[in-house]
C-alpha positions in Angstrom: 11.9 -23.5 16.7 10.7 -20.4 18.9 7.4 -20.3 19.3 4.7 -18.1 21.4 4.3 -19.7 25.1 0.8 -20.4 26.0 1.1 -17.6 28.8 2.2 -15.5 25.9 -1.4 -16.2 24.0 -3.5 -15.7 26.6 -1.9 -11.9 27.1 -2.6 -11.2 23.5 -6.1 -12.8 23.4 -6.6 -10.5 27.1 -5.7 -7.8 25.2 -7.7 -8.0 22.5 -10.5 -8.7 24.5 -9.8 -5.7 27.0 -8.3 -3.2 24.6 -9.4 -3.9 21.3 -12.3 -3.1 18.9 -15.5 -5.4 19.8 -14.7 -6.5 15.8 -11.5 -8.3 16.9 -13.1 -9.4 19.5 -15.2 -11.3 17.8 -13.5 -12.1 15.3 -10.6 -13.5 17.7 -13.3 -15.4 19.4 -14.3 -16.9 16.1 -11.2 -17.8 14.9 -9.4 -19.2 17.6 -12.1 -20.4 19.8 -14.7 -21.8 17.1 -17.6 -18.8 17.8 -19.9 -18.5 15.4 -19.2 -15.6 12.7 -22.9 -14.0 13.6 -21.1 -12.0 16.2 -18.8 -10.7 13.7 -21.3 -9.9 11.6 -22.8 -8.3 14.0 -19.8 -5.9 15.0 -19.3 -5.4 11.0 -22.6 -4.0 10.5 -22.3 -1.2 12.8 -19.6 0.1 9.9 -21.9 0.3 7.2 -24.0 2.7 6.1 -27.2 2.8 4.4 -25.7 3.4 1.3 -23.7 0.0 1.2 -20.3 1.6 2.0 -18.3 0.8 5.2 -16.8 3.9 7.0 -17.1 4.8 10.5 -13.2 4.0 10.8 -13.1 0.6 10.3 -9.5 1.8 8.4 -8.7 3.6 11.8 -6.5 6.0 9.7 -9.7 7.6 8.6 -12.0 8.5 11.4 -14.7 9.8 9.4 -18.3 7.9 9.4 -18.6 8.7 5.4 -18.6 5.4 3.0 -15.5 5.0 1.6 -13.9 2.8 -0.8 -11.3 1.4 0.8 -13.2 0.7 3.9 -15.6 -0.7 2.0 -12.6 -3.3 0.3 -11.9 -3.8 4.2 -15.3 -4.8 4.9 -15.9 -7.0 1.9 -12.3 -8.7 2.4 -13.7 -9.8 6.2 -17.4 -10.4 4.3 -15.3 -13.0 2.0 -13.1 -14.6 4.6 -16.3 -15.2 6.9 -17.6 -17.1 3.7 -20.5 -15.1 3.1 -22.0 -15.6 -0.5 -23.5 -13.3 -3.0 -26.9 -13.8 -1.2 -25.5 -11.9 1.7 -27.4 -8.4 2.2 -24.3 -6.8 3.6 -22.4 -8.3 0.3 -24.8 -7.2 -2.1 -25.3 -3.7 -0.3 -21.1 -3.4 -0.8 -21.1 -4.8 -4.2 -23.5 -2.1 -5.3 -21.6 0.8 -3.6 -18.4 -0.2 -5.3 -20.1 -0.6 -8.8 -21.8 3.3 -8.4 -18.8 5.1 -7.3 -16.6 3.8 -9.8 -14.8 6.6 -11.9 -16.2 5.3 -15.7 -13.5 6.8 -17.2 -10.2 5.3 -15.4 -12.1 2.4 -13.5 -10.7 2.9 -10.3 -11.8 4.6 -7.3 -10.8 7.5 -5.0 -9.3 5.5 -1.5 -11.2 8.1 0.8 -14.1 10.4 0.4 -14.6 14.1 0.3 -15.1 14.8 3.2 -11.4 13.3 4.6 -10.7 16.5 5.6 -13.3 16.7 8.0 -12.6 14.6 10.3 -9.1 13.3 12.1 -7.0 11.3 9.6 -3.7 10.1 9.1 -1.7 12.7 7.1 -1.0 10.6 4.0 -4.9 10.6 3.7 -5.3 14.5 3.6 -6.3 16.1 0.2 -5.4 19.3 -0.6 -6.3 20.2 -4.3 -5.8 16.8 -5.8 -2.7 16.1 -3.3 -4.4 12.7 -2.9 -4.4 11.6 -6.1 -0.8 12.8 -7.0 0.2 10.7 -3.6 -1.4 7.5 -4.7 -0.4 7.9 -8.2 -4.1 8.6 -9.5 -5.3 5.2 -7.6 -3.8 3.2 -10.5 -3.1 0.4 -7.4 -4.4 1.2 -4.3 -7.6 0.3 -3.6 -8.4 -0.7 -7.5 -6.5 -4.2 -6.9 -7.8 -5.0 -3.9 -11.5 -4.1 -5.2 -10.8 -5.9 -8.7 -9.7 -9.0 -6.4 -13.3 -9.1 -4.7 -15.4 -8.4 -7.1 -13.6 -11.5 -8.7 -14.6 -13.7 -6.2 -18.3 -11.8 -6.1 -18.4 -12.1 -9.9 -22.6 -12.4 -9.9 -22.9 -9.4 -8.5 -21.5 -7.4 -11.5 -22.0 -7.3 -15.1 -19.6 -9.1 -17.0 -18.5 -6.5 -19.1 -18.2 -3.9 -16.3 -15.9 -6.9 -14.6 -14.0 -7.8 -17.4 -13.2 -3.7 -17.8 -12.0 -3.6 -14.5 -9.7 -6.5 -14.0 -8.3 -5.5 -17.2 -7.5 -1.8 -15.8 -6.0 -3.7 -12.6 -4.0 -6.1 -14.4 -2.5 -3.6 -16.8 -1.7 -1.3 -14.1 0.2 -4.0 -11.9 1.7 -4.5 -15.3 2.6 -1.0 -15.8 4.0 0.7 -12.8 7.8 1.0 -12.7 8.0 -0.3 -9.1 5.4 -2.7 -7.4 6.4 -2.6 -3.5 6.8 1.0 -2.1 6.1 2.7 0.8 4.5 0.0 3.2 3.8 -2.2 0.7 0.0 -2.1 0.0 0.3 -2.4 -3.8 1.9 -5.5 -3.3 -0.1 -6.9 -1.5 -3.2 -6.1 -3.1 -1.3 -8.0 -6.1 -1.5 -11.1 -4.5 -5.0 -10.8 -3.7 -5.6 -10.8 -7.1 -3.4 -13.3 -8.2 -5.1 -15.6 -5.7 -8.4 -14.6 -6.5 -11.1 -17.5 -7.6 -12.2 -16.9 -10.5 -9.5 -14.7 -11.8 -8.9 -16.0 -16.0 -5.8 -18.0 -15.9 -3.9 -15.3 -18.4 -4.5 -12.5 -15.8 -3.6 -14.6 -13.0 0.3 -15.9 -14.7 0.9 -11.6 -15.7 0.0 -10.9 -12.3 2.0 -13.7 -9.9 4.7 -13.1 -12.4 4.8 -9.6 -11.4 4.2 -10.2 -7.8 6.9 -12.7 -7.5 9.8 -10.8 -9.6 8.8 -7.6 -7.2 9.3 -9.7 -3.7 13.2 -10.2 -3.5 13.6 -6.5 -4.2 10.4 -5.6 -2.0 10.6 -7.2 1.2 13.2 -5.4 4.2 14.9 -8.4 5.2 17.3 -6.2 7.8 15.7 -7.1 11.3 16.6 -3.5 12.7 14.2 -2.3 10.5 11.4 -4.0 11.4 10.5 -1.5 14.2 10.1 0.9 11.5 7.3 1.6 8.8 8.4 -0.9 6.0 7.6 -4.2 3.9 8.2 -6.4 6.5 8.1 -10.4 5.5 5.0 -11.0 7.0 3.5 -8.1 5.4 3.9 -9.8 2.3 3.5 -13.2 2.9 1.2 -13.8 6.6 0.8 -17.4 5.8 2.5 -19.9 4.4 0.4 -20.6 1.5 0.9 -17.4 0.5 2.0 -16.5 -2.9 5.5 -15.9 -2.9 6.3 -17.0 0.6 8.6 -20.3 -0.5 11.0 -17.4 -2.3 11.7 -15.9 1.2 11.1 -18.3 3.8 14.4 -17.4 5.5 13.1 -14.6 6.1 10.0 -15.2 7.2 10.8 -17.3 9.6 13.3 -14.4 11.2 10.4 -11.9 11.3 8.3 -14.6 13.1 11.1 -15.6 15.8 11.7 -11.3 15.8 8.0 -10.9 16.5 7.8 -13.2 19.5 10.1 -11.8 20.8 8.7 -8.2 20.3 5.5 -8.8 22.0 4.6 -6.3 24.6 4.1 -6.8 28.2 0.5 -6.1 28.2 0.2 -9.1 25.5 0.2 -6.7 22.4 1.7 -5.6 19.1 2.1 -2.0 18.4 1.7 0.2 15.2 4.7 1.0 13.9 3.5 4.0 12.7 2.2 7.4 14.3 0.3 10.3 12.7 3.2 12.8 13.6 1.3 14.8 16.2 -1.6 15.8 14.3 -4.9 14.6 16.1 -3.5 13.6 19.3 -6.3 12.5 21.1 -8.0 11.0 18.1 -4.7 9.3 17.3 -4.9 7.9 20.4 -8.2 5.6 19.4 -6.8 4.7 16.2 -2.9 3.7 17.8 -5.3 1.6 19.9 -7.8 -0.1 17.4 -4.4 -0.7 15.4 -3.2 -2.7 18.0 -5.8 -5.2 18.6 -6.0 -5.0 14.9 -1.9 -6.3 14.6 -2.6 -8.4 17.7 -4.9 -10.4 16.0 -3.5 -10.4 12.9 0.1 -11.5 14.7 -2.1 -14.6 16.7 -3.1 -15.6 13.4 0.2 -15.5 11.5 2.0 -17.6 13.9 -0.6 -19.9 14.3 -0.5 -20.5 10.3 3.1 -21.1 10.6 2.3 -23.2 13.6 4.6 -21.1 16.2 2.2 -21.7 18.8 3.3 -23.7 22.0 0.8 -26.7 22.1 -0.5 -25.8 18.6 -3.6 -28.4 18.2 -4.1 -28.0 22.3 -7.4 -26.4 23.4 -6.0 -23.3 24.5 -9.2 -21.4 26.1 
């Protein structure tokens, strides 16, 4: 079995410590080398803003400081997987920002705010009279699954009703849409989210992983050569192996693992595979960046899940 050298590691936690975001940093430190998730609590912060709402490009496809709702999923995703309870003042302050900027009427929220435009962004976030919602087929998936999915797990924070409403909307729209697994993938994935959710009632959760594992097979790019490329890649779909879904293409995922050891760049990082197209160059040039330590870290973790680590259960600091 290939696995990353220990030479290898230490490039990619160098990088991430020279190159990337002081969030990965800390969150690298707290995941590999047992740092306490303060620090990363303390990087998080500096993304939200008074109102609750993360922005400040914490997606760094959208560079403007506005609250948005999918950074403030992002936020609330890393809130949850720090273990941080209802209690928590940055939870709560999320929680609430969600719950008022919900459009009543479809129960789903616009990905980005108004003012996208404003600032540098990646092209598929630019509005131009409604183009935004035509693109992300009036936000019937993406972010409303991923939100649904942790507000699931932060169910004290909203009414029951109001909760009930939306995972309903969620569920019926993973339900509903003719294919679930385009583009690069982030419907899917927000499926599984929810379908792993704590909390989630066990009807909802059978209609969703149903859904989720009848899409995979058709979903997931299993051609290697396309991996460079834009695409649902395995790991994408299924980072560990607990994942839902991952025993249905294991093959494959341990392919893309052996493909991305062997893809790792000289300086100890993984790339975006992805580029803006020449818009914002010098901005693009900050997000192409924070990506990377972003993937970087995110590639450490999947192969230590999968334990392709050399000396795996060694102190490796």
């Amino acid at each position: 079995m290939k696995t990353l050298t220990q030479d290898a590691y230490r490039y990619a936690r160098r990088y991430i410590e020279e190159q990337g975001r002081p969030l990965e940093r800390a969150l690298a430190e707290y995941r590999f080398s047992g740092a306490w998730e303060s620090a990363v609590l303390h990087e998080l912060v500096r993304f939200q803003n008074p109102d609750g709402g993360f922005g400040h490009g914490l997606e760094p496809d959208v560079r403007t400081p506005s609250s948005s709702a999918l950074a403030t999923a992002l936020g609330l995703k890393v809130l949850r997987d720090l273990g941080c309870n209802a209690e928590d003042s940055m939870v709560r302050g999320a929680v609430e920002y969600l719950l008022s900027t919900m459009d009543e009427a479809g129960c789903s929220w616009r990905p980005v705010p108004l003012d996208v435009n404003d600032a540098p962004h990646a092209p598929w976030w630019h509005d131009e009279d409604g183009s935004l919602a035509r693109t992300f087929d009036g936000y019937r998936i993406i972010p409303r699954v991923l939100i649904a999915a942790l507000l699931v797990h932060y169910e004290d924070l909203a009414p029951l009703n109001r909760l009930r409403e939306i995972v309903r909307g969620a569920v019926d729209a993973i339900d509903s849409v003719p294919v679930l697994g385009e583009g690069g993938g982030s419907d899917l994935e927000y499926a599984i989210q929810l379908a792993e959710a704590d909390g989630l009632p066990q009807d909802d959760r059978t209609r969703v992983a149903d859904r989720v594992l009848d899409a995979i097979p058709n979903a997931v790019v299993r051609d290697a050569e396309k991996w460079s490329t834009y695409c649902i890649t395995p790991l994408r779909i299924a980072p560990r192996p607990t994942t839902l879904g991952a025993e249905s293409i294991r093959e494959e995922l341990e392919a893309h693992l052996d493909y991305l050891i062997d893809t790792q760049n000289a300086d100890g990082s993984w790339h975006p595979t992805w580029t803006w197209g020449g818009a914002y160059p010098d901005a693009w040039e900050q997000a192409q960046r924070d990506w990377s330590g972003i993937l970087t870290l995110d590639a450490l973790e999947s192969l230590e899940a999968f334990g392709r680590l050399d000396g795996q259960g060694l102190e490796r600091e």
